[in-house]
C-alpha positions as a LaTeX table, in Angstrom:
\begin{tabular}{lrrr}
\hline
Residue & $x$ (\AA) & $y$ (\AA) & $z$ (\AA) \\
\hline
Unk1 & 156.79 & 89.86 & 156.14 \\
Unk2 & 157.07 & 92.64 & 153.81 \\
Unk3 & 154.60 & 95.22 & 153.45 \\
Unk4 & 153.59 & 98.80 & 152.49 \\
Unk5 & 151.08 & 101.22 & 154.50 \\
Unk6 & 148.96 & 102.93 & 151.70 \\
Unk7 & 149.19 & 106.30 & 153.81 \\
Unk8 & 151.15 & 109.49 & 153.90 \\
Unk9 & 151.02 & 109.62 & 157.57 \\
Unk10 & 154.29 & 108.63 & 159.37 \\
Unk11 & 152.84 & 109.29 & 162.57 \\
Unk12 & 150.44 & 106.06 & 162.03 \\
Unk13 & 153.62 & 103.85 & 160.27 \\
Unk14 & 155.10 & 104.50 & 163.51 \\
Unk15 & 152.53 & 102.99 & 165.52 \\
Unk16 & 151.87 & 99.90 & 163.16 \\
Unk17 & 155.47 & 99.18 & 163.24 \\
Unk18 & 155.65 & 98.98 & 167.29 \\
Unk19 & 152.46 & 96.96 & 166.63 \\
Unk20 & 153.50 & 94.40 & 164.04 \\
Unk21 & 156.92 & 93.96 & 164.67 \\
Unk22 & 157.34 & 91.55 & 162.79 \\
Unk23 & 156.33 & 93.04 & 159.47 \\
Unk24 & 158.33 & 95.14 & 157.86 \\
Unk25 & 156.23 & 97.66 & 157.07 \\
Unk26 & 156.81 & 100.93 & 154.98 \\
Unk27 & 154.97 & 104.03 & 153.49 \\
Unk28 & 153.47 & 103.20 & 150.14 \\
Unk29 & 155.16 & 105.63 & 147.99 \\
Unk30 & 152.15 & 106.64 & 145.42 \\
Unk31 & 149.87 & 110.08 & 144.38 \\
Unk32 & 146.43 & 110.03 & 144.12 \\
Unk33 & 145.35 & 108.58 & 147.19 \\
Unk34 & 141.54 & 107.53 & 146.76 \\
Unk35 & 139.61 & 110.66 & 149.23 \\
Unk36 & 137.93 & 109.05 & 152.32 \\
Unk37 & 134.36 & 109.26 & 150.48 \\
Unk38 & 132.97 & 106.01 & 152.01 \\
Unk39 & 130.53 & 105.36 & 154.91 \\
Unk40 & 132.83 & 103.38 & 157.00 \\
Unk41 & 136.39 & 102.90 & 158.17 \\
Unk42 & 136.03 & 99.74 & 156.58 \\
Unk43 & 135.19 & 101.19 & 153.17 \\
Unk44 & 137.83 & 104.21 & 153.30 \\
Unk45 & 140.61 & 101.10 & 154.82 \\
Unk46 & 140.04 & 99.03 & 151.83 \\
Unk47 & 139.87 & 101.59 & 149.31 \\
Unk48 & 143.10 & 102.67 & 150.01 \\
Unk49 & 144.48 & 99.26 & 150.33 \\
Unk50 & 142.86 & 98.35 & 146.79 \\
Unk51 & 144.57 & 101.37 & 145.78 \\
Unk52 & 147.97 & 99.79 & 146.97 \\
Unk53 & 147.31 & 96.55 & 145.36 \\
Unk54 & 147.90 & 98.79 & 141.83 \\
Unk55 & 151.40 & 99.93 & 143.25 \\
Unk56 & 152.98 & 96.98 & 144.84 \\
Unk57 & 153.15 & 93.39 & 144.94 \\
Unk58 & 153.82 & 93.14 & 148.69 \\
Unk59 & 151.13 & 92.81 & 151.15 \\
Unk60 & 149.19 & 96.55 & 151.05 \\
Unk61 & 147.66 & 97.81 & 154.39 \\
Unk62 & 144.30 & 99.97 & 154.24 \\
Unk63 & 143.66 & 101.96 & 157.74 \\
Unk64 & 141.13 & 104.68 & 158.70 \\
Unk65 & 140.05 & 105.96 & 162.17 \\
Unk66 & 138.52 & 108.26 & 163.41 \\
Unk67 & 136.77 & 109.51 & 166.71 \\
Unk68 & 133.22 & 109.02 & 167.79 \\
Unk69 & 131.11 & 111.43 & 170.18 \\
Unk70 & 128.06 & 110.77 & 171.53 \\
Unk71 & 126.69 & 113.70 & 172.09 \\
Unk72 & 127.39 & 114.51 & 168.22 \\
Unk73 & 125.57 & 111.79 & 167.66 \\
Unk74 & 128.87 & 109.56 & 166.61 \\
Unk75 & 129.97 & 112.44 & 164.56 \\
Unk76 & 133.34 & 113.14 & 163.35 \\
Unk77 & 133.68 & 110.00 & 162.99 \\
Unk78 & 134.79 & 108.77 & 159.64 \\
Unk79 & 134.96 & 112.87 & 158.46 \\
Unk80 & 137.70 & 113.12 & 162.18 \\
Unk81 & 140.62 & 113.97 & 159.62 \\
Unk82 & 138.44 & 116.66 & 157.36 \\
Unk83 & 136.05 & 117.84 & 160.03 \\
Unk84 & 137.60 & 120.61 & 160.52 \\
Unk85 & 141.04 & 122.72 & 159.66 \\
Unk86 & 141.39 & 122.40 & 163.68 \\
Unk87 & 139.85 & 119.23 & 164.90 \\
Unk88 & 140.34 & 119.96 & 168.52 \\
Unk89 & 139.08 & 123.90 & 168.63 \\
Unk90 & 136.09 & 122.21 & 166.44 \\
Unk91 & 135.62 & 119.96 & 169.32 \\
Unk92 & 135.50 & 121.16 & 172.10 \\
Unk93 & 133.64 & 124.29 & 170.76 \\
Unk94 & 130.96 & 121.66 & 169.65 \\
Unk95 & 130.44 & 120.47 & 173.05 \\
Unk96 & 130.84 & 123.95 & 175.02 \\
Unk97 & 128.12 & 122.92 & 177.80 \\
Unk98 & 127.78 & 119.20 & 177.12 \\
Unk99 & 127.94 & 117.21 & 180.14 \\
Unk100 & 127.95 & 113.40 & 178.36 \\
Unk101 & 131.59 & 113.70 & 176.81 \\
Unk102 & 131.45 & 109.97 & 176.13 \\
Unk103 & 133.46 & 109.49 & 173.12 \\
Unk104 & 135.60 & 106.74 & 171.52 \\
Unk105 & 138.14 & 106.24 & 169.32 \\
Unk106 & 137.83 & 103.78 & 166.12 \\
Unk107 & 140.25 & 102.26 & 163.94 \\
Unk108 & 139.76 & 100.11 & 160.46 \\
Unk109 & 142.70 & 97.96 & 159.07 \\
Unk110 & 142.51 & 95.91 & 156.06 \\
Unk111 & 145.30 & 93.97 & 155.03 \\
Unk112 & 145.29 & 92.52 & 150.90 \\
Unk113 & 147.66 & 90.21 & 149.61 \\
Unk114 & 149.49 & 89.87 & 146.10 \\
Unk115 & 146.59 & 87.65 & 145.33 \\
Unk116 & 143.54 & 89.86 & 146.93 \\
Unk117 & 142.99 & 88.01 & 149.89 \\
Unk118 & 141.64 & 89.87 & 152.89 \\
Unk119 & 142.20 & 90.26 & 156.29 \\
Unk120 & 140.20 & 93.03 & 159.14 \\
Unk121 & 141.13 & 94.02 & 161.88 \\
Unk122 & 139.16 & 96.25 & 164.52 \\
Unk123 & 140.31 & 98.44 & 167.34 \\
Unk124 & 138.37 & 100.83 & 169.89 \\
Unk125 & 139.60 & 102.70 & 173.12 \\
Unk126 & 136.42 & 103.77 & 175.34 \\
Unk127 & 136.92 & 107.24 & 176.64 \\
Unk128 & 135.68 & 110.85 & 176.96 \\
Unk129 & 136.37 & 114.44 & 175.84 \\
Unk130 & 138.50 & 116.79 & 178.01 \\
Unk131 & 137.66 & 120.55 & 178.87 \\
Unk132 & 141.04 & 121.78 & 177.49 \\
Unk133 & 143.80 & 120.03 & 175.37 \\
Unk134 & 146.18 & 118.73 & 177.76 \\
Unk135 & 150.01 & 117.03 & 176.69 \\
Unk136 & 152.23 & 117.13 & 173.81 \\
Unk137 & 153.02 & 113.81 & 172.14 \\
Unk138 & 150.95 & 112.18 & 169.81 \\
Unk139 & 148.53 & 113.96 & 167.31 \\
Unk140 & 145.33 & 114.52 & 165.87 \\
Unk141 & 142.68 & 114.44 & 168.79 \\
Unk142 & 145.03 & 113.00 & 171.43 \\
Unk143 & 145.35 & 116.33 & 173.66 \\
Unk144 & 141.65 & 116.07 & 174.28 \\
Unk145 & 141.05 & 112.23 & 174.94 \\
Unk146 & 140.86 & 110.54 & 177.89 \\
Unk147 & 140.70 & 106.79 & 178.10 \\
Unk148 & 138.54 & 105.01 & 180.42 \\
Unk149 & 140.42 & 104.31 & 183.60 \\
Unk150 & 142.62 & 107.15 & 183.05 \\
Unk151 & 142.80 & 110.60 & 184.26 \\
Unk152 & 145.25 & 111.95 & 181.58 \\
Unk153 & 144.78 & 112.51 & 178.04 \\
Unk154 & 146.48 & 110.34 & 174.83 \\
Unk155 & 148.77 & 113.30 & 174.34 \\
Unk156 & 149.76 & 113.59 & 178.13 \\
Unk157 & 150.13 & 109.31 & 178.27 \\
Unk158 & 152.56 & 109.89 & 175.37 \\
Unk159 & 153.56 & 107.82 & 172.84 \\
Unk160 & 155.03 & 104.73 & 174.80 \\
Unk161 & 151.21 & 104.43 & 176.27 \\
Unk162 & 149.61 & 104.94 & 172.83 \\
Unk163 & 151.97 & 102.08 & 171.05 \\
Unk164 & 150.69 & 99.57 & 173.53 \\
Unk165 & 147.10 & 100.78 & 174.21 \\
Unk166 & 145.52 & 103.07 & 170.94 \\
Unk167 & 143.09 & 101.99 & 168.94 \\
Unk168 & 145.62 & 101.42 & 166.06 \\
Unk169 & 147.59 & 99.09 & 168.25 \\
Unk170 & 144.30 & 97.03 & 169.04 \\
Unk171 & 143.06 & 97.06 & 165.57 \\
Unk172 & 146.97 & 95.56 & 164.58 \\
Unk173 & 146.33 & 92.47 & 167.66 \\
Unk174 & 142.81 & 91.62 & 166.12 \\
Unk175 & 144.22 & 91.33 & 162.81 \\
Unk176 & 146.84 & 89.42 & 163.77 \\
Unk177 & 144.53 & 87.39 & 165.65 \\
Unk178 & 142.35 & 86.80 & 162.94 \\
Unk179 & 144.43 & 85.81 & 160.32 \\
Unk180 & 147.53 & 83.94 & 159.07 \\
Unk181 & 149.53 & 86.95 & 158.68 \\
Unk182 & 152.71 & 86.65 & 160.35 \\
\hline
\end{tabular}
């Protein structure tokens, strides 16, 4: 199946295409990207996938994540990507002293067809917050999150971990799951 990622981010194409391998899946090529103004990963996903739907006649896939902390009361959350110029410094300078580094990551996809129908997906990974970015692959928040029943971080698991495992790569197997999309 054909399809286009309404994103700019290769990093996240990457994933989805180790994900759904059977899609053929490519950046949608577009300007004026709607901003991520909405409440929810669900609202920012299918914005940008309703955007798509005005650039292609392929399948159009909406995704937004983000990472929740507990002790910031679930906050960057949907804001993870505008937070801050540096995420991580923002971080862990926000929890200097925190003991509960519970945290989790979150990811929305929304898939529209030609004709507008819908498809969701969810994914979370369960984790906490490291003391000190650790590891070099992956991006975004990775050198700083540690997955429950690990002892490294995203970035120090690399990216052969995260293509199986992230919350992007759970969020692709629910949609999958839930829907006729093949």
């Amino acid at each position: 199946m054909r399809a286009r990622l309404a994103s700019k981010n290769a990093n996240k194409l990457r994933e989805l295409r180790h994900a759904l391998p059977d899609w053929e899946l490519e950046l949608l090529d577009a300007d004026g990207y709607p901003p991520e103004e909405g409440e929810t990963y669900y609202d920012n996903a299918i914005a940008k996938a309703r955007f798509g739907r005005e650039h292609t006649s392929e399948w159009v896939l909406g995704e937004d994540s983000g990472i929740e902390v507990s002790a910031l009361g679930g906050r960057p959350g949907v804001e993870s990507a505008r937070w801050a110029d540096d995420g991580v410094a923002a971080l862990l300078d926000a929890l200097k002293g925190v003991e509960d580094r519970r945290a989790r990551y979150v990811c929305e996809l929304v898939a529209l067809s030609r004709d507008g129908e819908e498809r969701r997906g969810t994914g979370t990974v369960e984790g906490t917050i490291a003391l000190e970015p650790r590891g070099s692959e992956g991006f975004g928040y990775d050198p700083i999150f540690v997955p429950d029943e690990e002892s490294r971080t995203v970035a120090e698991l690399g990216n052969g971990w995260k293509r199986d495992h992230s919350h992007r790569a759970r969020a692709a197997r629910s949609l999958l799951r839930k829907s006729r999309i093949h």
